[in-house]
Each structure stands twice: as C-alpha cells, then as structure tokens.
DRENPA-3360 file (N, C-alpha, C; in nm, 2 decimals, always signed):
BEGIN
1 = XXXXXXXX = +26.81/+23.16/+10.44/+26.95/+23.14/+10.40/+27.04/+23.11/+10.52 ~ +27.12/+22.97/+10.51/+27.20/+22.95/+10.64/+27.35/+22.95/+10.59 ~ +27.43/+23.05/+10.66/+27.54/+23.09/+10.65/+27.66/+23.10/+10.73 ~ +27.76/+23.01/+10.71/+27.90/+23.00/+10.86/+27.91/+22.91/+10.88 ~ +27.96/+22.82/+11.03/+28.02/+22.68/+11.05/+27.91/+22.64/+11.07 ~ +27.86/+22.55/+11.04/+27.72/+22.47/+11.10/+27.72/+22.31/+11.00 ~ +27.66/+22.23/+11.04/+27.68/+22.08/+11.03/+27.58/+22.04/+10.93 ~ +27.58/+22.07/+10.80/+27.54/+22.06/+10.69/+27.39/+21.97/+10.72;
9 = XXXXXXXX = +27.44/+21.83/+10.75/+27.34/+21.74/+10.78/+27.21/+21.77/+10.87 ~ +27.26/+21.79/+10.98/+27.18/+21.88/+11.13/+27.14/+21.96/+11.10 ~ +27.16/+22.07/+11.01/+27.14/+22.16/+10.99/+26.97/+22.19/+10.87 ~ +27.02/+22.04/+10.78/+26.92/+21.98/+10.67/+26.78/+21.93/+10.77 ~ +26.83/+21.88/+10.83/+26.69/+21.81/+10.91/+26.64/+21.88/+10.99 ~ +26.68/+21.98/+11.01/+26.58/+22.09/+11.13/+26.54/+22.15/+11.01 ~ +26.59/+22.19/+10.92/+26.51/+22.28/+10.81/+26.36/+22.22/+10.76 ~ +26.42/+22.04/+10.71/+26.28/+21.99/+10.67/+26.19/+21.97/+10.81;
17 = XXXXXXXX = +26.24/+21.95/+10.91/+26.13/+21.97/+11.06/+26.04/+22.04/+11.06 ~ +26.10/+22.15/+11.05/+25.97/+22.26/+11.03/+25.96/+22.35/+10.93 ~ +26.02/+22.32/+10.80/+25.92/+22.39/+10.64/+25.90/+22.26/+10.54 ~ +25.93/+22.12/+10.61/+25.88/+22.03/+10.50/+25.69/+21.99/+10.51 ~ +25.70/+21.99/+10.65/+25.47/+22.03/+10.65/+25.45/+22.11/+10.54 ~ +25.50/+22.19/+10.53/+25.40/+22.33/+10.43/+25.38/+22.27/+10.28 ~ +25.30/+22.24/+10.26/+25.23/+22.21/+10.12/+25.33/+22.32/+10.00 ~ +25.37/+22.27/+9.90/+25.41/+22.28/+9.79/+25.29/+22.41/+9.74;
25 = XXXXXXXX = +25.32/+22.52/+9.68/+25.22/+22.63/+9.62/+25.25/+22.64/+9.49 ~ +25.15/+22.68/+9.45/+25.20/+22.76/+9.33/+25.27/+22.87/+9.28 ~ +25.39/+22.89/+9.25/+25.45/+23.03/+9.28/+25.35/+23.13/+9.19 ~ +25.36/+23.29/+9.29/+25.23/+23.34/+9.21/+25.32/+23.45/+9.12 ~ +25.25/+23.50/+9.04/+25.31/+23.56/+8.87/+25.38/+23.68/+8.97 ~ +25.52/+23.67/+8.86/+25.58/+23.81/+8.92/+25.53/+23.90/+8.89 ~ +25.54/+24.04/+8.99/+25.47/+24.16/+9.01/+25.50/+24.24/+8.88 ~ +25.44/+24.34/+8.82/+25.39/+24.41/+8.72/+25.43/+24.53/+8.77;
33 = XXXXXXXX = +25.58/+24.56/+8.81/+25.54/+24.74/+8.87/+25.65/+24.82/+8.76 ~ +25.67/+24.83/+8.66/+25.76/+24.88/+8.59/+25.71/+25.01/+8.54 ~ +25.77/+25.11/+8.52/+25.64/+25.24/+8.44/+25.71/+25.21/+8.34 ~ +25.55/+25.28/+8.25/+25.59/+25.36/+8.08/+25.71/+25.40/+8.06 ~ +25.74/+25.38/+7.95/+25.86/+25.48/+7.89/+25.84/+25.61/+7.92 ~ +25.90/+25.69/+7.99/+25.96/+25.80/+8.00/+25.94/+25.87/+7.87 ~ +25.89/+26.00/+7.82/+25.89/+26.08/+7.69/+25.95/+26.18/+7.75 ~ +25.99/+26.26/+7.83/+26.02/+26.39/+7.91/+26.06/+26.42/+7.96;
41 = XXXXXXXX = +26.14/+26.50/+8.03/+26.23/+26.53/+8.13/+26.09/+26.57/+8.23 ~ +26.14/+26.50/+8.35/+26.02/+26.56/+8.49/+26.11/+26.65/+8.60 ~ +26.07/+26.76/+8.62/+26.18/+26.79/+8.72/+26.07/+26.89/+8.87 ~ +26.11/+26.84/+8.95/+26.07/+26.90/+9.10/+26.17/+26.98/+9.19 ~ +26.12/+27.05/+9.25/+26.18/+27.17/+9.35/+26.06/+27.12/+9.47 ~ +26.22/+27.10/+9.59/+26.14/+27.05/+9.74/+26.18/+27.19/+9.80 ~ +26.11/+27.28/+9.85/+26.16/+27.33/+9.94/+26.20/+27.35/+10.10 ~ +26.31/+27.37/+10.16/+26.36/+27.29/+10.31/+26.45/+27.37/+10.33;
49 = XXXXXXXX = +26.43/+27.41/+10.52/+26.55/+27.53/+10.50/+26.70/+27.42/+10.51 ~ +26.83/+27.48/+10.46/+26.91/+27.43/+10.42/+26.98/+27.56/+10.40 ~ +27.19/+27.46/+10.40/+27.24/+27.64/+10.40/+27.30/+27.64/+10.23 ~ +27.27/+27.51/+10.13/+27.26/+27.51/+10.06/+27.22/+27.44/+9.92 ~ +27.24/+27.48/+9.80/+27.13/+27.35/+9.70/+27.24/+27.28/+9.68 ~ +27.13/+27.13/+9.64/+27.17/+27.01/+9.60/+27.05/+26.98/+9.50 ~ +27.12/+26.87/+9.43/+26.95/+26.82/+9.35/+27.01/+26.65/+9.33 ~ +26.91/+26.59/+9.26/+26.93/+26.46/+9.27/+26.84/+26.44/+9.13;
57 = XXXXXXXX = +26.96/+26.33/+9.05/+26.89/+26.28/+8.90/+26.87/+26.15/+8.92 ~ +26.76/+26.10/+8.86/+26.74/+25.99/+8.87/+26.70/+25.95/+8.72 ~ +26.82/+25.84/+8.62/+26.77/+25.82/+8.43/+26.70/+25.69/+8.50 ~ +26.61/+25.65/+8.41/+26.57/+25.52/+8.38/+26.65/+25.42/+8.40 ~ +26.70/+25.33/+8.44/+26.78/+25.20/+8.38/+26.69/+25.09/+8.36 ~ +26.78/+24.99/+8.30/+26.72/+24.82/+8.35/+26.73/+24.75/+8.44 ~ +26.69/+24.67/+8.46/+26.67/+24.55/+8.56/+26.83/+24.52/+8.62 ~ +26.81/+24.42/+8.71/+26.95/+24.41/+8.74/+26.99/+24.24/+8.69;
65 = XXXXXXXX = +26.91/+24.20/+8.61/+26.93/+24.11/+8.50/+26.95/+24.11/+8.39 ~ +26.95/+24.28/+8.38/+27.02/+24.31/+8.23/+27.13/+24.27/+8.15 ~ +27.12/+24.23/+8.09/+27.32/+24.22/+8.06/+27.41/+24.35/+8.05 ~ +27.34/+24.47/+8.05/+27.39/+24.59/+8.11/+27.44/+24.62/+8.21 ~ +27.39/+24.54/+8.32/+27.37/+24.64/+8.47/+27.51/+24.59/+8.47 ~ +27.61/+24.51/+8.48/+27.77/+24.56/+8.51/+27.83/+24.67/+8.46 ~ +27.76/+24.68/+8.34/+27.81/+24.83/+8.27/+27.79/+24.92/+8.36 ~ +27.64/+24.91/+8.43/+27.62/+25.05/+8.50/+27.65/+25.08/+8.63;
73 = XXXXXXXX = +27.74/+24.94/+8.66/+27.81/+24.96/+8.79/+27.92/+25.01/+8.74 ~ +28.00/+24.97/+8.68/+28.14/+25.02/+8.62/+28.11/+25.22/+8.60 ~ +28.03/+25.21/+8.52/+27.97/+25.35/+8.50/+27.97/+25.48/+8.60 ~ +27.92/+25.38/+8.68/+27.94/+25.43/+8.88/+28.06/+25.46/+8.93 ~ +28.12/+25.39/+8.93/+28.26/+25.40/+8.97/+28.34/+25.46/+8.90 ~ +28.33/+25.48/+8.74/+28.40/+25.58/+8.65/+28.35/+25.72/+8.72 ~ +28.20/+25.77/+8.72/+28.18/+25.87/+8.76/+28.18/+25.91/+8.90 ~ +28.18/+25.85/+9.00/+28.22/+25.87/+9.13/+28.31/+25.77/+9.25;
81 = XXXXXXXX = +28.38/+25.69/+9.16/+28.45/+25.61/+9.30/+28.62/+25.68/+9.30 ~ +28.60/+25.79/+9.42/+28.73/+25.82/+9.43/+28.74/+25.98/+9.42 ~ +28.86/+26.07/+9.45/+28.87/+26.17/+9.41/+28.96/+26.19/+9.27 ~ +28.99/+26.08/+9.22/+28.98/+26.06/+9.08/+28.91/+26.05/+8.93 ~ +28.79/+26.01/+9.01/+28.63/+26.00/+8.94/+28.63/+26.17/+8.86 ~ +28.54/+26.10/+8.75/+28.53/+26.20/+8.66/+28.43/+26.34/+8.72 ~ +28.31/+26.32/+8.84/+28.24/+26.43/+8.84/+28.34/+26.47/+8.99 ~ +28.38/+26.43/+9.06/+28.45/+26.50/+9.17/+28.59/+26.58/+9.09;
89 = XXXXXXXX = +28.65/+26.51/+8.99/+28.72/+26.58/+8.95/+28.69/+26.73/+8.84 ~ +28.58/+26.72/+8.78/+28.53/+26.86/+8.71/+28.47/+26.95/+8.81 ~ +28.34/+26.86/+8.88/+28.26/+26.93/+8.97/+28.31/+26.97/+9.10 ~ +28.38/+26.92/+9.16/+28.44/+26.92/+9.30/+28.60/+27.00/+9.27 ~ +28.69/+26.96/+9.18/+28.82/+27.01/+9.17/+28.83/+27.09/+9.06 ~ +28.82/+27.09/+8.95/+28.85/+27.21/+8.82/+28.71/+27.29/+8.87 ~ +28.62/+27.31/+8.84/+28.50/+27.39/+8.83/+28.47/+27.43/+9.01 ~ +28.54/+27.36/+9.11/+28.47/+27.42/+9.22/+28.35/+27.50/+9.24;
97 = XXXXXXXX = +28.25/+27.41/+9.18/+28.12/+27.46/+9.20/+28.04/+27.35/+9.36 ~ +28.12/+27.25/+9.38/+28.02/+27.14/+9.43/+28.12/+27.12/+9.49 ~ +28.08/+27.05/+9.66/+28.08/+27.02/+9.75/+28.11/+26.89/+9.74 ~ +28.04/+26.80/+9.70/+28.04/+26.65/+9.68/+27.96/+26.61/+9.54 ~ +27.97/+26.49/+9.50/+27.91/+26.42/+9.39/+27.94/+26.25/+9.38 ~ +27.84/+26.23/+9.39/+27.81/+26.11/+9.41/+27.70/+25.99/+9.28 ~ +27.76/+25.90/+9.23/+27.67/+25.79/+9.15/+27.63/+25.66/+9.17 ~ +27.53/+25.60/+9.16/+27.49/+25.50/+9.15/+27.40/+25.41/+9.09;
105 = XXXXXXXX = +27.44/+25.28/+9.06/+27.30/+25.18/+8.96/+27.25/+25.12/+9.09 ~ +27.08/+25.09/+9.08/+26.98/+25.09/+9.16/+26.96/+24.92/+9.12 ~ +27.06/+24.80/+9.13/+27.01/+24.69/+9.12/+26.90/+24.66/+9.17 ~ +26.78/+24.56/+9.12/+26.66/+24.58/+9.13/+26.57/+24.47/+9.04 ~ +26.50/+24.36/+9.07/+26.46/+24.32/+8.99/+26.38/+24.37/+8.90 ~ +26.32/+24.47/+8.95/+26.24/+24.55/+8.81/+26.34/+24.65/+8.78 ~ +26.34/+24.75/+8.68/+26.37/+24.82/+8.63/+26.40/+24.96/+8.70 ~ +26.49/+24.99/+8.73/+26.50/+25.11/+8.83/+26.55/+25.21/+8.80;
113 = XXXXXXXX = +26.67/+25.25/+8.85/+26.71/+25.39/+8.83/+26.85/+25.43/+8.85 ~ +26.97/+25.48/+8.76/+27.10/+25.48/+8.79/+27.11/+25.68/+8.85 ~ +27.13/+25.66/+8.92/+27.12/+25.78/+9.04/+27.24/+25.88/+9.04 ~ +27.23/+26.01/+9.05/+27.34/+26.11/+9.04/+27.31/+26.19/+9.14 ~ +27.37/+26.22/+9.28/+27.33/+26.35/+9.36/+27.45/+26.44/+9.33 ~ +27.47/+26.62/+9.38/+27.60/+26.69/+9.38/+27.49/+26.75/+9.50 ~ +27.64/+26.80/+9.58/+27.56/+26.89/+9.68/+27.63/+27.03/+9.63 ~ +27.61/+27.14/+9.62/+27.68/+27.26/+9.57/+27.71/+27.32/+9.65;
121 = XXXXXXXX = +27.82/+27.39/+9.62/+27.90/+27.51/+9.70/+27.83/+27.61/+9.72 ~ +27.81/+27.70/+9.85/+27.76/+27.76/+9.91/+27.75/+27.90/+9.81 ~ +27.68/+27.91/+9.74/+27.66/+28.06/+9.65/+27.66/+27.98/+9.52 ~ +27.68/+27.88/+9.47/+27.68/+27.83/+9.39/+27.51/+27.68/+9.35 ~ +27.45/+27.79/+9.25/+27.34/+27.68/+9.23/+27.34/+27.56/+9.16 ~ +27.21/+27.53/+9.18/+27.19/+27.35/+9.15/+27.22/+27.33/+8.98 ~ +27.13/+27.45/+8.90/+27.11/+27.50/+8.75/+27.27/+27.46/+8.72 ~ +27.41/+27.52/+8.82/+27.51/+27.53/+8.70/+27.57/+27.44/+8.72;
129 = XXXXXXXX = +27.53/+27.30/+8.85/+27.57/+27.22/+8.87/+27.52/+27.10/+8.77 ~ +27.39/+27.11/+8.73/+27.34/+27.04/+8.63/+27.40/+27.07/+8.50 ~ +27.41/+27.18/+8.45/+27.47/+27.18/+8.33/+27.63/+27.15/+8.30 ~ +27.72/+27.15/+8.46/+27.83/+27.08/+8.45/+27.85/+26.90/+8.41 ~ +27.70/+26.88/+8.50/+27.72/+26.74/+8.51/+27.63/+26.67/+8.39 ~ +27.59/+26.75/+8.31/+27.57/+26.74/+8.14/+27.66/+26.73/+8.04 ~ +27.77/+26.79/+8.07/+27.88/+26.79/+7.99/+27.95/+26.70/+8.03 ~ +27.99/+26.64/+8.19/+28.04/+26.49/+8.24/+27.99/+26.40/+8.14;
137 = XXXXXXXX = +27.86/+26.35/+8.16/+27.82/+26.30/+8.09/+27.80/+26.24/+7.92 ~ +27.77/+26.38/+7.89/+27.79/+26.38/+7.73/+27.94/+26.35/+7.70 ~ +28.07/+26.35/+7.74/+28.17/+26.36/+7.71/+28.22/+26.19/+7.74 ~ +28.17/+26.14/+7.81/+28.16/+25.99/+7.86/+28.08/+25.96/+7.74 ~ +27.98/+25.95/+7.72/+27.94/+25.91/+7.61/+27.94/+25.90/+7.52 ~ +27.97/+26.03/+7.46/+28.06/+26.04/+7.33/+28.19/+25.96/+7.32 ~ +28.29/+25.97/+7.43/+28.41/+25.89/+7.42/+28.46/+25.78/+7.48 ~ +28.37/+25.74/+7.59/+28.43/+25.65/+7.62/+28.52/+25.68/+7.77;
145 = XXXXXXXX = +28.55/+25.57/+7.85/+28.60/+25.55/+7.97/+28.75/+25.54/+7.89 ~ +28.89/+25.61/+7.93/+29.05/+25.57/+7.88/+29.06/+25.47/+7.95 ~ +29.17/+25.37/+7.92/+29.18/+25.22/+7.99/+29.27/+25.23/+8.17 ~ +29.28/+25.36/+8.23/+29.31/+25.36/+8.34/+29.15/+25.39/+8.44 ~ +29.10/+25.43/+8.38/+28.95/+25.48/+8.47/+28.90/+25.31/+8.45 ~ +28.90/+25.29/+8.35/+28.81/+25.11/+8.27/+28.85/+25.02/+8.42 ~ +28.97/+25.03/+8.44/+29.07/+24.93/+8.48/+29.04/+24.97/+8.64 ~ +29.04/+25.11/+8.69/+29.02/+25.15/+8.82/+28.85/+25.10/+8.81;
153 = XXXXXXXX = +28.79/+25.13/+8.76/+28.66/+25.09/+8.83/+28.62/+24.90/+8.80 ~ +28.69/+24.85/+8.74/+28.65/+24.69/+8.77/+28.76/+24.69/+8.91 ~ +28.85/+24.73/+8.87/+28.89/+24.71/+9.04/+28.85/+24.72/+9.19 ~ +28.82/+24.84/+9.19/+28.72/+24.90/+9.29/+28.58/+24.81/+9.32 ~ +28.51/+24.75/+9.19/+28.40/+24.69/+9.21/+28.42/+24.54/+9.26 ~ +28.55/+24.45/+9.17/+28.62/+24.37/+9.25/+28.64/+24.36/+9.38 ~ +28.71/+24.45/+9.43/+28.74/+24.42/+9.55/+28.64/+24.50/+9.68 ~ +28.51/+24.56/+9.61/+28.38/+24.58/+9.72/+28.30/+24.43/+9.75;
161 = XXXXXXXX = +28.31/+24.33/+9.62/+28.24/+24.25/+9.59/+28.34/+24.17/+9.70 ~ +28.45/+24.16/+9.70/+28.50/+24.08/+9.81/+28.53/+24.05/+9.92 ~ +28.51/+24.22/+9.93/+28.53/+24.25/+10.12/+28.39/+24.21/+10.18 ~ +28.29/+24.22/+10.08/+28.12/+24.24/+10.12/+28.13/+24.03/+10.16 ~ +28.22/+23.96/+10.12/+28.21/+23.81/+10.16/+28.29/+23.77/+10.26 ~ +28.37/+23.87/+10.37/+28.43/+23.84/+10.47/+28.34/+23.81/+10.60 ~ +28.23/+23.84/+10.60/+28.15/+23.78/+10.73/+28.01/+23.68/+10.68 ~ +27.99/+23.60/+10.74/+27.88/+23.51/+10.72/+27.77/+23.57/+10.68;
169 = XXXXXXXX = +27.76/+23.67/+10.74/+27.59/+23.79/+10.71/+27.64/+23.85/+10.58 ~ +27.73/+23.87/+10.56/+27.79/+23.92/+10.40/+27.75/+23.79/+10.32 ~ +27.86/+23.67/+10.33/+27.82/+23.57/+10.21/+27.60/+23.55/+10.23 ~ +27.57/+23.52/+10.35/+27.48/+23.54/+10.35/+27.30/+23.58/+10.26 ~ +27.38/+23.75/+10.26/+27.32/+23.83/+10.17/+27.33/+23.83/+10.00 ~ +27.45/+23.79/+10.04/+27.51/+23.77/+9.87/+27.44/+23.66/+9.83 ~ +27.44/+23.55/+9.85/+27.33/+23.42/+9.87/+27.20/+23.44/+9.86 ~ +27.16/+23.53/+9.94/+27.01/+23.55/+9.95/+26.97/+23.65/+9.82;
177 = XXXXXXXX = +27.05/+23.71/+9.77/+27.01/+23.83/+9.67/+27.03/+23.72/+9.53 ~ +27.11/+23.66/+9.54/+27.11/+23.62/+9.38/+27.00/+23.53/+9.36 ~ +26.97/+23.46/+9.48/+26.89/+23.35/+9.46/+26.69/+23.43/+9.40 ~ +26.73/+23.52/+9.52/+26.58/+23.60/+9.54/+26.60/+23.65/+9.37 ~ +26.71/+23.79/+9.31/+26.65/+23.82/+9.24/+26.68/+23.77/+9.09 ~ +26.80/+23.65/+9.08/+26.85/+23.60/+8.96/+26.79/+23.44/+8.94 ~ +26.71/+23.38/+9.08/+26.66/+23.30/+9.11/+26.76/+23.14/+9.06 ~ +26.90/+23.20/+9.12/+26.96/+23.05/+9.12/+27.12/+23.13/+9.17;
185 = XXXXXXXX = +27.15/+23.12/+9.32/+27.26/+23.16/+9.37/+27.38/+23.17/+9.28 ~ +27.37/+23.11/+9.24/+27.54/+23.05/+9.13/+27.55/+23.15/+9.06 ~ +27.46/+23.24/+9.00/+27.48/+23.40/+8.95/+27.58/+23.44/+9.03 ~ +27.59/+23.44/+9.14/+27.69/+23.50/+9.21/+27.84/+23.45/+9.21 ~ +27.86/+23.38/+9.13/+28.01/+23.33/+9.09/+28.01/+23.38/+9.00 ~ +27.95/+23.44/+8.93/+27.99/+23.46/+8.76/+28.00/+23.64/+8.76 ~ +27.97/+23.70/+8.92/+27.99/+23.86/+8.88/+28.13/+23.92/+8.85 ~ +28.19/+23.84/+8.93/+28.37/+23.88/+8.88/+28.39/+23.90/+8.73;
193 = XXXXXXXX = +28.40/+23.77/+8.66/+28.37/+23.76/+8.52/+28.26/+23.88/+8.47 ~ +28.19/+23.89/+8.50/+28.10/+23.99/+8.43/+28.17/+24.16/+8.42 ~ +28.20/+24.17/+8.57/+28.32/+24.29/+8.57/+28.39/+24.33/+8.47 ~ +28.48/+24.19/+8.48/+28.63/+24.19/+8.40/+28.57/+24.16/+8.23 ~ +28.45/+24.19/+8.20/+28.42/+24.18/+8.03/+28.40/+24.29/+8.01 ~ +28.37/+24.44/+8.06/+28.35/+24.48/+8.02/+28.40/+24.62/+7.95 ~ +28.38/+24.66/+7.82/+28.48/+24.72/+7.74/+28.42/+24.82/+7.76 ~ +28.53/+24.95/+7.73/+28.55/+25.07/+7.68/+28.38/+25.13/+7.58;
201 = XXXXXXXX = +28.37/+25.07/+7.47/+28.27/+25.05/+7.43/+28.13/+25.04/+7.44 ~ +28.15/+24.89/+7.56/+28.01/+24.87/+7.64/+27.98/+25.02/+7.71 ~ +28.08/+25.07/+7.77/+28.05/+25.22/+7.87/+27.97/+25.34/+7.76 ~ +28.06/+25.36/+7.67/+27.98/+25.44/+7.59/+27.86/+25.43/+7.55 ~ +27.82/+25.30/+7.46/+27.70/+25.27/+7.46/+27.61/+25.27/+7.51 ~ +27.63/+25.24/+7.66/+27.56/+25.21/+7.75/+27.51/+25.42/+7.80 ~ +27.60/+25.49/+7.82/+27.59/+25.60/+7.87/+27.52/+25.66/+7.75 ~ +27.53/+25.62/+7.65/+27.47/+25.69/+7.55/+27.32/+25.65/+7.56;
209 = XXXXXXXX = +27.27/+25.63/+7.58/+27.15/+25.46/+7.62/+27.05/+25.53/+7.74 ~ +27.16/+25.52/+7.82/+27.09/+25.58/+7.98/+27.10/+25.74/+8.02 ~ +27.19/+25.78/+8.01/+27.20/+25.94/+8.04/+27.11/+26.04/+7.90 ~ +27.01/+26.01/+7.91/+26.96/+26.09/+7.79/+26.83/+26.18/+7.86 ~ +26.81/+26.33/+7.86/+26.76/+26.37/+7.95/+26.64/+26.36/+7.92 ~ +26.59/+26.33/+7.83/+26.44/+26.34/+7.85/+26.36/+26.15/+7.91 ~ +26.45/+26.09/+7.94/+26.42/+26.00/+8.04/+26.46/+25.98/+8.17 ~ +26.47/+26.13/+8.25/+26.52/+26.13/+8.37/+26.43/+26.21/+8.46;
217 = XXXXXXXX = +26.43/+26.21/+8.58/+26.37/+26.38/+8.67/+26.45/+26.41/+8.79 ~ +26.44/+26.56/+8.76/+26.52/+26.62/+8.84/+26.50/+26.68/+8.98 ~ +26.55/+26.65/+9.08/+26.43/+26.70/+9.21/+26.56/+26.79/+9.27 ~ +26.54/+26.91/+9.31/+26.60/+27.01/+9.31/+26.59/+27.05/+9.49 ~ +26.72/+27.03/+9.58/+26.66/+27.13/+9.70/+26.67/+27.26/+9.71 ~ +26.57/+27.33/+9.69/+26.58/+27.50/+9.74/+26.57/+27.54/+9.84 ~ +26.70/+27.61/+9.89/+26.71/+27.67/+10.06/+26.60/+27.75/+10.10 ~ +26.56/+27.75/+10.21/+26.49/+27.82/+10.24/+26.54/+27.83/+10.40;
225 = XXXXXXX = +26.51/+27.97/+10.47/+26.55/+28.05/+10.63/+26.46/+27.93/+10.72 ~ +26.52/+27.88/+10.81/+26.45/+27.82/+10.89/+26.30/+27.89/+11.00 ~ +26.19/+27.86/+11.01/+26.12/+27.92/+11.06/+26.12/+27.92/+11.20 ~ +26.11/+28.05/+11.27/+26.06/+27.97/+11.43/+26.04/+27.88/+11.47 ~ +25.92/+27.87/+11.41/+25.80/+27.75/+11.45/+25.88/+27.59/+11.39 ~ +25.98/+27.60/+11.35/+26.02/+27.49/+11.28/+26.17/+27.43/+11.38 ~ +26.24/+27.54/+11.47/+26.33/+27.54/+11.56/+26.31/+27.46/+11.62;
% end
C-alpha cells in the first residue's frame, strides 16, 4: 500500500518493475479457523501475584463483515467511551466497586470476540464485579441505548475514524485493512454512513444477540503474595 505525496505515474512503474515478473496464482481458499457454537459459559482463574482482581469477558461475535459489527462498535462506546459510559458510570461511580472498565469489538475477518475487562477496587472481588456488569448489560438489552448515549457514541466513533486519517501511515492502514479484510478499499468510504444508520433498536438487538452468557468465558485474575523466588 503506497501512501502521501508521491508521483502517481513513477510511482506505477517501479511497482510493475518489480511485482509485474511474478506469475499470476491462484488465490488459495480462505482459512477455516472459526469455532463451534459456544453451548456454555467457560470460565478460567489465572493465578499471579497482584494487589488486585480483575477478570476479562470475552462473547462470541461476528466477523467484521457483518452488517452488525457497527453495531458493536457503537455498543463499545455506549459501554465504555468516556466517564459517561454506562459501565464506568455503575461500576466505577454509583457502585464503586471497580477501578476501571473497559469495552471492545474485535474487528476481524473471522469471527471473533466483543471484549469486556473491569479491574476492581482493592477488597472488592471480580464475582461482584461480574454480576454488576450483568445487570449493565441486561438493562442495555432489554432497553436500548436513550438518543444522547446513541448520538455520543456515533460521534466518538466518527471522529476516531478521522483523526486515525491525519498521517499517511494512518490513511495507509485504513487502505490496507479494508482492502485485506473487505477485499475492495472503497469499504472504507462507506464507514461514516454505516455509523450514522444505526438505531436505538439495532443496539438492543444486537446486545440481546451477543451478551448472552452461555456464549462467553470468563478468565478471572486471582491475587496471589509475591514469592521470593519470583522478586
């Protein structure tokens, strides 16, 4: 991918110089790495000394050619962009149980994973942190994003999407990712628009869809005293 002031033409003919030799291939079948449907909740405990727990959820999602995945960016940003966000304000400010909380959708040509860490307040465990951020959830789902959260997270996603095209290595990347995983750049003019469609509705749906726990696992850090030997 070539990106910034450079002489279109000049720029054509050194490319065919040396990648027009290489023989034409067959492109080979896309890769097969998706898992099974999820039946279960899976959950793990790492133990590490630490001065306190945190855990990390990871649901299912889809691809990042879903016609979902804007939803589950917006989704993101409802539940953590800002100290407005719905889990810093239950988990971090009313409930003062947690330290930090943080979301995200795992763009991805295969199927990946929309991600939730909290780190918890010092005396305060991961268990009540989960069951807070149960009730975040379910309550999004059941109802829906109000039209100031809707409105704050296309914005926020807007204007990440536009600062991320202020340097050459930015448009760049943006160039190289749509092409690699939507296989035709021009996907990349149409994210704005994708943003700005998406309703109140879509979020519920969508949360209703993906946050369901028996398609998630839970990895849990348990403190443990640092050892000697480990100093």
């Amino acid at each position: 991918m070539v990106a910034g002031d450079f002489d279109p033409a000049a720029t054509l003919t050194k490319i065919r110089e040396r990648f027009g030799p290489i023989p034409r291939q067959t492109p080979p079948a896309e890769p097969v790495d998706s898992e099974p449907e999820q039946q279960g909740e899976r959950r793990v405990d790492v133990h590490h000394p630490a001065e306190t727990e945190s855990f990390q959820v990871g649901y299912k999602a889809p691809s990042a050619k879903s016609a979902d995945a804007p939803v589950l960016d917006v989704l993101a940003k409802i539940l953590s962009g800002g100290e407005s966000s719905r889990l810093h304000q239950a988990l971090v400010y009313e409930l003062q149980i947690a330290l930090d909380a943080g979301a995200g959708f795992q763009n991805r040509i295969q199927p990946g994973l929309f991600e939730v860490s909290v780190e918890m307040r010092p005396g305060k465990s991961a268990s009540e942190g989960l069951a807070a951020l149960d009730s975040v959830l379910a309550q999004l789902a059941s109802e829906g994003p109000n039209p100031r959260e809707l409105a704050k997270a296309r914005n926020l996603l807007e204007a990440d999407f536009v600062k991320g095209l202020k340097t050459n290595n930015g448009v760049g990347l943006q160039l190289g990712y749509y092409e690699h995983v939507f296989g035709d750049y021009h996907e990349m003019f149409k994210v704005l628009d994708r943003y700005r469609a998406v309703k109140a509705e879509d979020c519920r749906r969508v949360a209703k869809q993906v946050f369901d726990a028996r398609r998630r696992t839970v990895a849990t850090l348990v403190p443990e005293a640092e050892t000697e030997a480990a100093k």
